[in-house]
C-alpha positions as CSV (number, residue, x, y, z in Angstrom):
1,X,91.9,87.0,106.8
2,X,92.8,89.5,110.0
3,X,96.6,89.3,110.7
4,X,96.9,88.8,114.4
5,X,98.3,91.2,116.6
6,X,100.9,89.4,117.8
7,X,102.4,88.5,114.6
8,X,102.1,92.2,112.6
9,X,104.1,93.6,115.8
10,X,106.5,91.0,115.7
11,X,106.6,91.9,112.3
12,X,107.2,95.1,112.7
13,X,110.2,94.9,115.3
14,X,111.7,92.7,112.9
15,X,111.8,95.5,110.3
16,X,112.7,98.8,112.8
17,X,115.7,95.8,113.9
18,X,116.8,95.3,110.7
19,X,116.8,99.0,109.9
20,X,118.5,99.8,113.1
21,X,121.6,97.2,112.3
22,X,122.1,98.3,108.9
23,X,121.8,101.9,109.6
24,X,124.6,101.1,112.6
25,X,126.7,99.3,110.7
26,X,126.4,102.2,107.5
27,X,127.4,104.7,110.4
28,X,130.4,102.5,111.8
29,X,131.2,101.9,107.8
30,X,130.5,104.6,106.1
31,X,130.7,107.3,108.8
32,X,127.2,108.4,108.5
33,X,124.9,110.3,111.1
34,X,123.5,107.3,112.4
35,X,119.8,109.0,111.4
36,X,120.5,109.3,108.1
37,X,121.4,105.8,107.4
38,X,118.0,104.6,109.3
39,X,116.3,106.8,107.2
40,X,118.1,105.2,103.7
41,X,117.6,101.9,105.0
42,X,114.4,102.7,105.9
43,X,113.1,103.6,102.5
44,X,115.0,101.2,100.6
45,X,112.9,98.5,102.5
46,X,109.9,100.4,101.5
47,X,110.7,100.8,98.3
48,X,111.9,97.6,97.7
49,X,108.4,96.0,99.0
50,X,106.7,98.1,97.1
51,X,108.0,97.1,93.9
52,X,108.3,93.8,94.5
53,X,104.4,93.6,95.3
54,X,103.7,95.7,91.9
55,X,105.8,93.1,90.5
56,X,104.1,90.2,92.0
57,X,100.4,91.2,91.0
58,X,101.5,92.0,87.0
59,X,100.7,89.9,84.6
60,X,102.7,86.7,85.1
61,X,104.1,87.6,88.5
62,X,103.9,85.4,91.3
63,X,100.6,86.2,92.4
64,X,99.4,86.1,88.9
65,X,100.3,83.3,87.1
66,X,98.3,84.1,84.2
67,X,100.6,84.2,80.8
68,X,100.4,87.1,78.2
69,X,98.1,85.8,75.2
């Protein structure tokens, strides 16, 4: 099923607000270029997703429940 519109852009100004406070809050902590922390947040996000969806669709993940036999 077709994500609306509305929802995968809400979505997505979720995730660019997400990586904007954390990558203000690494600069204010952390004394970072402010950039640079986006970009880190940024990628751990990815990352994190990623692996989390590899982990999900493996045998006995969440998406499969299937058991190893």
């Amino acid at each position: 099923m077709q994500m609306n519109l509305k929802k995968r852009l809400f979505y997505i100004f979720v995730w660019l607000l997400i990586c904007v406070l954390v990558g203000s809050a690494a600069t204010y902590f952390f004394h970072l270029n402010f950039w640079v922390a986006f970009v880190i947040t940024a990628s751990a996000l990815i990352l994190n997703g990623v692996i989390a969806e590899i982990e999900d669709r493996m045998k006995g993940g969440f998406l499969n429940s299937r058991r190893n036999k």
